[in-house]
GUBATI-462202 format. One line per field, with one value per residue (C-alpha): residue number from 1; residue in three letters; z, x, y. Coordinates in Angstrom, 1 decimal, always signed. Example, Ala and Ser with C-alpha at 12.3 -4.5 7.8 and 13.67 -1.06 7.14 Angstrom:
! GUBATI-462202
seq = c(1 / 2)
type = c(ALA / SER)
Z = c(+7.8 / +7.1)
X = c(+12.3 / +13.7)
Y = c(-4.5 / -1.1)
***
This chain:
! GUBATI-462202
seq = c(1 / 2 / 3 / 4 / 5 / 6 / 7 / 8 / 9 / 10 / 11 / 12 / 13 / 14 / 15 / 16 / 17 / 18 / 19 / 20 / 21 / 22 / 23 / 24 / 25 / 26 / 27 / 28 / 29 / 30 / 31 / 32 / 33 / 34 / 35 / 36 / 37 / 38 / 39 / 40 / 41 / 42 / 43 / 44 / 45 / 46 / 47 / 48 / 49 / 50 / 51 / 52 / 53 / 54 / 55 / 56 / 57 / 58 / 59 / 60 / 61 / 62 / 63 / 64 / 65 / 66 / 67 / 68 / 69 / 70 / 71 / 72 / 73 / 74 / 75 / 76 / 77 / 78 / 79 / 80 / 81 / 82 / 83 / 84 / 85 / 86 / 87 / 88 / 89 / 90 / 91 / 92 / 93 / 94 / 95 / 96 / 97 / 98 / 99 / 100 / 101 / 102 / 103 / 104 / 105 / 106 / 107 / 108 / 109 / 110 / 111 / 112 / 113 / 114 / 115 / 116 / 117 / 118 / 119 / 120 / 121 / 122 / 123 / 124 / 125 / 126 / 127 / 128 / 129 / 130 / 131 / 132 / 133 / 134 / 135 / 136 / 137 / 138 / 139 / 140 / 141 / 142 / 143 / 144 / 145 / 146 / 147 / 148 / 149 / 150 / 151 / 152 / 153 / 154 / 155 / 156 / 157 / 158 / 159 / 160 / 161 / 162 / 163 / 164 / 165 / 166 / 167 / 168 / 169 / 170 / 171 / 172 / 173 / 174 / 175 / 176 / 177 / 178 / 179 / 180 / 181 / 182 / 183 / 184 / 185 / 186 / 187 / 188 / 189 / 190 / 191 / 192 / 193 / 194 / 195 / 196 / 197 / 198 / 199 / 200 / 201 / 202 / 203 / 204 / 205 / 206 / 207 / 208 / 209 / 210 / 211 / 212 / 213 / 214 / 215 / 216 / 217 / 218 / 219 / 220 / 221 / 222 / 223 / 224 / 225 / 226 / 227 / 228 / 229 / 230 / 231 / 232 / 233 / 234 / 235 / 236 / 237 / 238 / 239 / 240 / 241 / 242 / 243 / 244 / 245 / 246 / 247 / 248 / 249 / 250 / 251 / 252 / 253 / 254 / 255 / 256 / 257 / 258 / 259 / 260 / 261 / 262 / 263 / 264 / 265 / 266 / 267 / 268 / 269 / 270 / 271 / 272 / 273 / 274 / 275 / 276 / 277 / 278 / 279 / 280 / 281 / 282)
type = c(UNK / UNK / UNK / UNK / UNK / UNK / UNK / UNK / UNK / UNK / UNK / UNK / UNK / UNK / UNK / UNK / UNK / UNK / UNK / UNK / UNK / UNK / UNK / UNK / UNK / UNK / UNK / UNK / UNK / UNK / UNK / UNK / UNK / UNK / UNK / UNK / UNK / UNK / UNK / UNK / UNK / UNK / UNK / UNK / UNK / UNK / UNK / UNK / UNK / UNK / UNK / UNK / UNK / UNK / UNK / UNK / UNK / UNK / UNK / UNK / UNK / UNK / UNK / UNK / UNK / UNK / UNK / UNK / UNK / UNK / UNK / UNK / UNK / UNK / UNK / UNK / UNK / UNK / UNK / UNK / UNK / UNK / UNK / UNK / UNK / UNK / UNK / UNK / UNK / UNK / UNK / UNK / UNK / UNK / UNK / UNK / UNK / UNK / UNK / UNK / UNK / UNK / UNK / UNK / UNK / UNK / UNK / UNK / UNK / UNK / UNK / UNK / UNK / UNK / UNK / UNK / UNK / UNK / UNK / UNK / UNK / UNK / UNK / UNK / UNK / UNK / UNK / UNK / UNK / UNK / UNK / UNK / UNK / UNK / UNK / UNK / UNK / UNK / UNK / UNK / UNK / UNK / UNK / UNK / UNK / UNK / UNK / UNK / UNK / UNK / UNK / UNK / UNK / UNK / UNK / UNK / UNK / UNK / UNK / UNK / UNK / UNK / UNK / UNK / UNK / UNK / UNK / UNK / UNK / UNK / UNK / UNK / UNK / UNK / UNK / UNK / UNK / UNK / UNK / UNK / UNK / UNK / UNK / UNK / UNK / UNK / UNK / UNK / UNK / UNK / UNK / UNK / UNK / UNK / UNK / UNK / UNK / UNK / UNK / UNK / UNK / UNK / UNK / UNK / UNK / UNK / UNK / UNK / UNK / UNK / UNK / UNK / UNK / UNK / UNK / UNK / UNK / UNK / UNK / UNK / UNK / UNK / UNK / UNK / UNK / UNK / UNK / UNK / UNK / UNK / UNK / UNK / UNK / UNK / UNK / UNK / UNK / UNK / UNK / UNK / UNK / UNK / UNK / UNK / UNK / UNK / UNK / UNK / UNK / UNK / UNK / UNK / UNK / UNK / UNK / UNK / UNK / UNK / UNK / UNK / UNK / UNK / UNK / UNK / UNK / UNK / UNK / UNK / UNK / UNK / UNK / UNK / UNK / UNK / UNK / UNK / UNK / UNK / UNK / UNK / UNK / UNK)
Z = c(-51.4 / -53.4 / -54.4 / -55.3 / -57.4 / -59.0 / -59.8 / -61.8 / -63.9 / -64.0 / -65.6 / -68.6 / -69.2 / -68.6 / -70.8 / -73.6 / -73.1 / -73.3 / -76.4 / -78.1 / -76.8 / -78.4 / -81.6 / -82.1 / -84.0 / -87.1 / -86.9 / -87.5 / -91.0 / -92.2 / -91.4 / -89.1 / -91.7 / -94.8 / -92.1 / -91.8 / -95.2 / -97.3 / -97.6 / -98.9 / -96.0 / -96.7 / -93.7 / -95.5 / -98.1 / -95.1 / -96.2 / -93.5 / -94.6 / -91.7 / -93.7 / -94.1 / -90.7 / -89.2 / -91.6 / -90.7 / -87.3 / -88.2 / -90.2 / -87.7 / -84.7 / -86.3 / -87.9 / -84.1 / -82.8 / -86.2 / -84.8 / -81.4 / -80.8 / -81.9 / -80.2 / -76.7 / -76.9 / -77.0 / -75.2 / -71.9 / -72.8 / -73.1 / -69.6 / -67.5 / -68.9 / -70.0 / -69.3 / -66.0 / -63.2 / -63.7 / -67.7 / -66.0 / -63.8 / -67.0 / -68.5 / -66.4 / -65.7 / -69.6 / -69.7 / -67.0 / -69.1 / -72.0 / -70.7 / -68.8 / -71.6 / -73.2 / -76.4 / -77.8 / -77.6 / -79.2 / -82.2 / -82.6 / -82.6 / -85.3 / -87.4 / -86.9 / -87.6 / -89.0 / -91.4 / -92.9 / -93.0 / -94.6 / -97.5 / -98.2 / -97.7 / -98.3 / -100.2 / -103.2 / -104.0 / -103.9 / -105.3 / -107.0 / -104.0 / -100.5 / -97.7 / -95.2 / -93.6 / -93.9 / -92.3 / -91.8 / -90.0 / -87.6 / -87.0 / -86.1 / -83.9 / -82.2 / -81.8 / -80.1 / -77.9 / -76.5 / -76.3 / -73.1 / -71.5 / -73.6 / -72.4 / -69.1 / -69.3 / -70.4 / -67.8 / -65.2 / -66.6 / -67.0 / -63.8 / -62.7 / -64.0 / -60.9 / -61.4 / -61.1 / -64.5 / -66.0 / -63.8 / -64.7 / -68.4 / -67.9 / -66.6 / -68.9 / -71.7 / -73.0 / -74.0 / -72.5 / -75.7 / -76.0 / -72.4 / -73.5 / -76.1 / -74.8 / -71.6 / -70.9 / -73.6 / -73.5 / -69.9 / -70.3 / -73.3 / -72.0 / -70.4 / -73.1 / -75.3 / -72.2 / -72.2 / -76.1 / -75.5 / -72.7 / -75.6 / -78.6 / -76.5 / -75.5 / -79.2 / -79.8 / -78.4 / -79.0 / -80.7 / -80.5 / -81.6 / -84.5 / -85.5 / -85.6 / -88.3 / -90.2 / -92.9 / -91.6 / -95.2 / -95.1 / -97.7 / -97.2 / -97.1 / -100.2 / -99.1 / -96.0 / -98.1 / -98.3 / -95.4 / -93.3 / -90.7 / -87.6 / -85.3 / -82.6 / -84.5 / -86.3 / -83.0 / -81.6 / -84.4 / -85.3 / -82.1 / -81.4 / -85.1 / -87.5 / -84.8 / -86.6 / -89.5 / -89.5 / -87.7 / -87.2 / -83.7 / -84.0 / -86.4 / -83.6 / -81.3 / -82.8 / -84.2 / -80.4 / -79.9 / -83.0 / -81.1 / -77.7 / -79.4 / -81.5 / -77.9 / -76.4 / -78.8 / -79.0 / -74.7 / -75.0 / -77.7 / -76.7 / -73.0 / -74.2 / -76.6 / -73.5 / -71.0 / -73.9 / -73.7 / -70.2 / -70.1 / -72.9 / -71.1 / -67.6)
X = c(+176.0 / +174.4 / +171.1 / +174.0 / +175.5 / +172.3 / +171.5 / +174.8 / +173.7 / +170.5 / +171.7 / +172.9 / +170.4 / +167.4 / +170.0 / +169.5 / +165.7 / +164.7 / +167.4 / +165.1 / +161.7 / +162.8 / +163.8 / +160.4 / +158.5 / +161.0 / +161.1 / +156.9 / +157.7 / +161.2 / +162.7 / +165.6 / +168.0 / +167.0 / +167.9 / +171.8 / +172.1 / +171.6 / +173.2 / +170.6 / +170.2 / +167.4 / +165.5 / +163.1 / +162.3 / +162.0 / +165.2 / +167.3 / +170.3 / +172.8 / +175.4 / +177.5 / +177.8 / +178.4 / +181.5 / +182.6 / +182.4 / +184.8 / +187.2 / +188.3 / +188.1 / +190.2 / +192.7 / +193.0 / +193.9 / +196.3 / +198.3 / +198.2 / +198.7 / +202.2 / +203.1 / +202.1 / +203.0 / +206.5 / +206.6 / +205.5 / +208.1 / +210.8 / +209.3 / +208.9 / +212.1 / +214.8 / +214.2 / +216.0 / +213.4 / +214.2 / +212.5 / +209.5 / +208.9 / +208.5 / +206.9 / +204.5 / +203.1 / +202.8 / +200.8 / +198.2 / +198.1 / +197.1 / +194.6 / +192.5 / +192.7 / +189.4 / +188.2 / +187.7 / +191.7 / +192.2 / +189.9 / +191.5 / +195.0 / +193.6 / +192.6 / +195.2 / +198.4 / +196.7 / +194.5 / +196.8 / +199.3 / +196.9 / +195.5 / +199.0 / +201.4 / +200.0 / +197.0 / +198.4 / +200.9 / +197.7 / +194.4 / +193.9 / +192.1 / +191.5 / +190.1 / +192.1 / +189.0 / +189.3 / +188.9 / +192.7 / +192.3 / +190.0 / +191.8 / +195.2 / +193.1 / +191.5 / +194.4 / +195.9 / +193.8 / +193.4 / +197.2 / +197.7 / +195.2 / +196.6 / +200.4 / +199.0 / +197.4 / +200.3 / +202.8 / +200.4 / +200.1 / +203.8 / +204.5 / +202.7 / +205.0 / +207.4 / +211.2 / +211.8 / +210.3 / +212.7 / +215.8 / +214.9 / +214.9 / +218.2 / +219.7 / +219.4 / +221.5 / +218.1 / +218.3 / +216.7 / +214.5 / +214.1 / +212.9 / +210.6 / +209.3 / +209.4 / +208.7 / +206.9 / +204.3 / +203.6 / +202.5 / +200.6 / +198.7 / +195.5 / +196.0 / +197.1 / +193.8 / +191.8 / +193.3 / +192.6 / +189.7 / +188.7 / +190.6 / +188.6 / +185.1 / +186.2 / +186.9 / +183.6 / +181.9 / +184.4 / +182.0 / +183.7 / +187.2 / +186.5 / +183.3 / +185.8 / +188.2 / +186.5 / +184.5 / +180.9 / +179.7 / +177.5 / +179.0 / +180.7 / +184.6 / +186.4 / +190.1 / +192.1 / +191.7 / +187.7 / +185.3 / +182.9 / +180.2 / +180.7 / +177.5 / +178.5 / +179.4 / +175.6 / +174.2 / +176.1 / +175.7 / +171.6 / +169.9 / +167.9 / +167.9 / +164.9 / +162.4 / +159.8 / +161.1 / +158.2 / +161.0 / +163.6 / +163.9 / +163.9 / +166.5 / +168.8 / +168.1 / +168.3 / +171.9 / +172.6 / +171.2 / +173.4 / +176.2 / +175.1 / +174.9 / +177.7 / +179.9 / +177.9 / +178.2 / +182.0 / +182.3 / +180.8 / +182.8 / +186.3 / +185.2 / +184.9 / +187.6 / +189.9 / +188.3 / +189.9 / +192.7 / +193.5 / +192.4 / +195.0 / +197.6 / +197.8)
Y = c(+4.8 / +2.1 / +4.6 / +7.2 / +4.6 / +3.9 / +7.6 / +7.8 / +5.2 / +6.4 / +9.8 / +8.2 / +6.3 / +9.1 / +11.0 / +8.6 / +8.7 / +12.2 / +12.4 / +9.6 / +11.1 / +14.4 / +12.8 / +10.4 / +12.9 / +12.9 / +8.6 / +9.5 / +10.8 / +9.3 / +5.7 / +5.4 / +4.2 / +6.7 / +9.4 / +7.7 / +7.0 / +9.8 / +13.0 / +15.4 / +18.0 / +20.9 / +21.6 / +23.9 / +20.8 / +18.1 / +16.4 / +15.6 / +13.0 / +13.1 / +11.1 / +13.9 / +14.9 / +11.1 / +11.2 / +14.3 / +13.4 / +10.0 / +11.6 / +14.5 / +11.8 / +9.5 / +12.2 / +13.3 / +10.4 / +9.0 / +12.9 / +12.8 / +8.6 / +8.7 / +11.8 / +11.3 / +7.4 / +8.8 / +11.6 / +9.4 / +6.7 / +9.4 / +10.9 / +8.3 / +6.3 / +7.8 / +11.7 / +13.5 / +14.5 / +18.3 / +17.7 / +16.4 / +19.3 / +21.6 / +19.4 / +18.3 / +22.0 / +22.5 / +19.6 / +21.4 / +24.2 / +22.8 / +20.5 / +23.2 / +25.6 / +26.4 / +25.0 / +28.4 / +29.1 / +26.1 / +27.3 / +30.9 / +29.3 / +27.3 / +30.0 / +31.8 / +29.5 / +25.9 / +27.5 / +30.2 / +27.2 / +24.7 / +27.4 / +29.1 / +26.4 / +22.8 / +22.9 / +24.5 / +21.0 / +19.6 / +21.5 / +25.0 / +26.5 / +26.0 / +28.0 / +26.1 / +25.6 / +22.0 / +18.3 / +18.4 / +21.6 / +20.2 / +16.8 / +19.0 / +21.5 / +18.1 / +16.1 / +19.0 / +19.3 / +15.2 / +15.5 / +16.7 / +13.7 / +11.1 / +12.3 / +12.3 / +8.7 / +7.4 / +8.5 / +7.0 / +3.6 / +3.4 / +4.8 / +1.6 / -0.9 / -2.4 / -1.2 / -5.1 / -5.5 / -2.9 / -4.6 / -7.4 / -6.5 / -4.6 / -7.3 / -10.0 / -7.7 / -5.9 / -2.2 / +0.7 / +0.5 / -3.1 / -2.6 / -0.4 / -2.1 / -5.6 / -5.4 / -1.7 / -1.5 / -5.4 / -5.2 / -1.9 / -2.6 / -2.7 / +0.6 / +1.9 / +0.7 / +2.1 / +5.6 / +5.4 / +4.8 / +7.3 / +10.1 / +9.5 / +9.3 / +12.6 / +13.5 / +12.9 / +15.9 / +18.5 / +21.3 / +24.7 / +24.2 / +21.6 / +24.2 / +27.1 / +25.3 / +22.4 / +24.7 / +23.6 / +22.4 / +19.4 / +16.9 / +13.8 / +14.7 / +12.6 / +14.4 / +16.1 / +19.3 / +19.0 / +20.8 / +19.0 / +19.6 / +17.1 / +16.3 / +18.9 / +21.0 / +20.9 / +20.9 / +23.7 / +26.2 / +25.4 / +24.8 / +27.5 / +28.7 / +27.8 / +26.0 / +26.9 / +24.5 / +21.6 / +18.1 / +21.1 / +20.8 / +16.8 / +16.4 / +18.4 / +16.0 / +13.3 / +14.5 / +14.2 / +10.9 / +9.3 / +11.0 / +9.4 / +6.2 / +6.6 / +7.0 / +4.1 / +2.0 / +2.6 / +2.4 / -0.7 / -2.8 / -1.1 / -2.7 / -6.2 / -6.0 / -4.8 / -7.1 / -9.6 / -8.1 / -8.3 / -12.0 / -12.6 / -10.8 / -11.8)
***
């Protein structure tokens, strides 16, 4: 068990390496930090700026989760404390369907209904033209799809609140939604920044859905209505194309490695920060 446990670990970490092996030869010619700051990308010319896709990357993670936080907060207060049981057996099945659909679905039903919607219906209160292929396209289509774990997350660490708490609560004159509030989502809190957590890492690497709506135009996104080009979706859609591009092949993988370090990075501080905030709370 313990040399099991130790290959687990290993994987990521032998992960990380051959990402960085593969991505040396371009740190030969260009510094680590002109790579990250600049936005010029022209493969043919040696340029590679990867600005542009590290934003887009941000802004459609945290567009998914400012849409789909709210929403399944709710929904698994409403379902694990106030809704009847029948509810929860529709619901719950829903939920299974949505989580094992594939991300391809999610990226047709973005171009069929959110982009339409987007180009015909919002975008002209707000600019003369827009394809609808957009970063607001791509947070939508995203936050759809980390709904269904998030919901799920939820319910479980509510579940696991005693009925004394909520008795308790109850009984001393409190509402059903002071309970909630008071008493439910105080005690759960680092859960609650845990399954948060576990959402947007899975964000993160979402390629096909996000690549099918979000307009795949490297440049640094100024409004909702603007395209971008996240990492995946830059890896997804050039690997395998233009090899024979002089640092072509390098600047792929070491778009992967910013995205392995980007998720690393993020694992790690959202861990001490909860470890934190489960010190503060007990």
């Amino acid at each position: 068990m313990f040399t099991l446990t130790v290959a687990s670990v290993l994987v990521v970490v032998l992960i990380g390496l051959g990402l960085y092996l593969k991505s040396v030869p371009i740190f030969e010619e260009k510094s680590f930090w002109s790579l990250i700051s600049t936005s010029e990308w022209k493969p043919v010319k040696g340029d590679f700026g990867f600005l542009p896709f590290i934003a887009g990357t941000l802004w459609i993670t945290a567009l998914a989760l400012i849409f789909a936080l709210p929403v399944a907060l709710f929904t698994a207060l409403f379902l694990t404390e106030h809704s009847k049981p029948s509810l929860k057996k529709w619901v719950f099945p829903a939920l299974d369907i949505l989580a094992g659909l594939p991300s391809v679905v999610y990226g047709v039903w973005g171009i069929l209904l959110i982009v339409p919607w987007i180009s015909e219906k919002l975008a002209p209160h707000f600019v003369e033209y827009s394809t609808g292929y957009t970063t607001l396209a791509g947070g939508i289509v995203l936050g759809v799809m980390i709904l269904p774990l998030l919901i799920s997350l939820f319910i479980e660490i509510f579940s696991a609140v005693p009925r004394e708490y909520r008795d308790a609560a109850l009984s001393l004159g409190a509402t059903k939604w002071q309970t909630s509030k008071l008493i439910i989502l105080r005690k759960t809190f680092p859960g609650i920044f845990a399954a948060i957590i576990l959402a947007v890492s899975r964000a993160f690497g979402e390629t096909i859905a996000v690549l099918m709506v979000c307009g795949n135009i490297p440049q640094i996104p100024h409004s909702l209505l603007d395209s971008c080009y996240p990492l995946p979706a830059l890896i997804a859609n050039n690997y395998g194309e233009m090899l024979s591009v002089p640092l072509y092949d390098s600047a792929l993988m070491l778009a992967a490695f910013l995205l392995f370090i980007v998720v690393v990075l993020f694992n790690t501080s959202s861990r001490i920060i909860l470890y934190r905030i489960e010190k503060k709370f007990r």
